[in-house]
C-alpha positions as CSV (number, residue, x, y, z in Angstrom):
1,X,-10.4,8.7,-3.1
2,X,-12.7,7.5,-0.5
3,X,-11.8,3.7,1.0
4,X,-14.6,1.2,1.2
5,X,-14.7,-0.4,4.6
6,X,-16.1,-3.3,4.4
7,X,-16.8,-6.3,1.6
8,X,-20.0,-4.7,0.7
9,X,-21.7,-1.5,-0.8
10,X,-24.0,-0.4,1.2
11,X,-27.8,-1.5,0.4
12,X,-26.2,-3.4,-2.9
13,X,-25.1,-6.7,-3.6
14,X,-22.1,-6.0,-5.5
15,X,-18.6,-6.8,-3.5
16,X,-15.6,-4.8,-3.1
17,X,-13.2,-6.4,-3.0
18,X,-9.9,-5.3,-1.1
19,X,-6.1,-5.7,-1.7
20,X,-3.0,-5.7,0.1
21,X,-0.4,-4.7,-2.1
22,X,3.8,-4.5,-0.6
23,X,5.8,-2.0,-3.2
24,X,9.2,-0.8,-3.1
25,X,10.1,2.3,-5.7
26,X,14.0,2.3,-6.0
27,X,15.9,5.3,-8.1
28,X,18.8,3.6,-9.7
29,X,22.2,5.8,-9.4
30,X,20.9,8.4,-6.9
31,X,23.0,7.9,-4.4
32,X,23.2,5.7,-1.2
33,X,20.2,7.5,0.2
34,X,17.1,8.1,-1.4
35,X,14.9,9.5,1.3
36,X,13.7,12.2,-0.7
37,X,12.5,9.9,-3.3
38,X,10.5,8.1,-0.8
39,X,9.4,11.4,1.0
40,X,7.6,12.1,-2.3
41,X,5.9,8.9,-3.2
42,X,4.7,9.0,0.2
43,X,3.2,12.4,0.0
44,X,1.1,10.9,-2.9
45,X,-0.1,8.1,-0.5
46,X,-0.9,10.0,1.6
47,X,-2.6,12.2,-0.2
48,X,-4.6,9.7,-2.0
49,X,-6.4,8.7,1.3
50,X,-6.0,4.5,1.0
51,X,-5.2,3.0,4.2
52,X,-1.2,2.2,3.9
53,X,2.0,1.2,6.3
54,X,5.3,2.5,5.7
55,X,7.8,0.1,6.8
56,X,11.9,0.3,6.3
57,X,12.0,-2.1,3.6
58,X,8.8,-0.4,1.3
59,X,4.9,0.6,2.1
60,X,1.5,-1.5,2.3
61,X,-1.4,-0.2,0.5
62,X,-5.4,-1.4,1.2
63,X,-7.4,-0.7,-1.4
64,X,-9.4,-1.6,-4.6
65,X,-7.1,-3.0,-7.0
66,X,-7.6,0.0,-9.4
67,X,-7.2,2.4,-7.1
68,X,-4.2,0.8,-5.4
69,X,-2.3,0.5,-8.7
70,X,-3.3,4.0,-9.9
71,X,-1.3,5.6,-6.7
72,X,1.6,3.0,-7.6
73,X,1.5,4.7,-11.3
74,X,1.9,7.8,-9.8
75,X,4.8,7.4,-7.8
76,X,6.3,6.2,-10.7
77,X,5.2,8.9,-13.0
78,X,6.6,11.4,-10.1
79,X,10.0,9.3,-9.8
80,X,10.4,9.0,-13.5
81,X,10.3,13.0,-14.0
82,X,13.9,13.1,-12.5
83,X,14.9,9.9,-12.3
84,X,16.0,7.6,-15.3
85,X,16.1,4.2,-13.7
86,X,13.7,2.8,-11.6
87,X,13.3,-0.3,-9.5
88,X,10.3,-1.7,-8.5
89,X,8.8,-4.9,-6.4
90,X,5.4,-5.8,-5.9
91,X,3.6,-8.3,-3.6
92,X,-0.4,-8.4,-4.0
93,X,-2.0,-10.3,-1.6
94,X,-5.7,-10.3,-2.7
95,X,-8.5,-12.3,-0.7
96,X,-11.7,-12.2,-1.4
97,X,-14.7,-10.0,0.5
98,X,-11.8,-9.3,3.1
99,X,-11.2,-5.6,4.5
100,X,-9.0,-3.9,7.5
101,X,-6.3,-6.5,6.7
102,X,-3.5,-3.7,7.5
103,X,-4.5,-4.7,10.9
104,X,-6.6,-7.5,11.3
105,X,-3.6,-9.6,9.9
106,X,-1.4,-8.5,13.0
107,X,-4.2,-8.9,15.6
108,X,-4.9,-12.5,14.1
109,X,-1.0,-13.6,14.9
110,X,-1.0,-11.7,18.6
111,X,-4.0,-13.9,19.9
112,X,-2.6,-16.6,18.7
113,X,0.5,-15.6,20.7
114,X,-1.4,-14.3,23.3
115,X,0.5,-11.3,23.7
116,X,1.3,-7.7,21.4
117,X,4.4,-7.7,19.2
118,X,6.3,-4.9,18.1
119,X,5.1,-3.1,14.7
């Protein structure tokens, strides 16, 4: 799935517009550690070719809306195949005509600092 870059198609005056969406995908009664889960979903996000973060606490994807929530879906269909209970949270953060936010959100807090934090 390609990843627009900017606000607008090329040579068109129709806007894409970008989200930022936070998930975390849980598997209820799998044990204290569910690294294999995650190393799954994360193969499909990876795969998918969106612009994304892993963090400890979940992943952020950038991306159309549709195609953002249609990776989500498949995690969960992937999860679901083997896993009967499923927890999931997610944050959207959607602003319009806005792009690169994965790191242009960072950068905009580190000049305000005037100096790099960790990430």
């Amino acid at each position: 799935m390609p990843v627009a870059t900017c606000g607008r198609l090329p040579n068109r005056d129709v806007r894409i517009d970008l989200v930022l969406v936070e998930f975390s995908m849980t598997p209820l009664g799998k044990g204290e550690s569910v690294s294999e889960y995650v190393a799954r979903s994360l193969d499909i996000i990876d795969q998918s070719g969106l612009a994304y973060r892993l963090t400890p606490m979940g992943t952020v994807l950038e991306g159309e809306w549709d195609q953002v929530f249609d990776v989500i879906r498949a995690c969960a269909d992937r999860m679901k195949q083997d896993c009967p209970r499923i927890t999931t949270s997610i944050k959207v953060d959607y602003r319009e005509g806005a792009s690169g936010r994965l790191t242009s959100k960072m950068a905009a807090v580190e000049r305000r600092l005037g100096r790099s934090l960790q990430s």
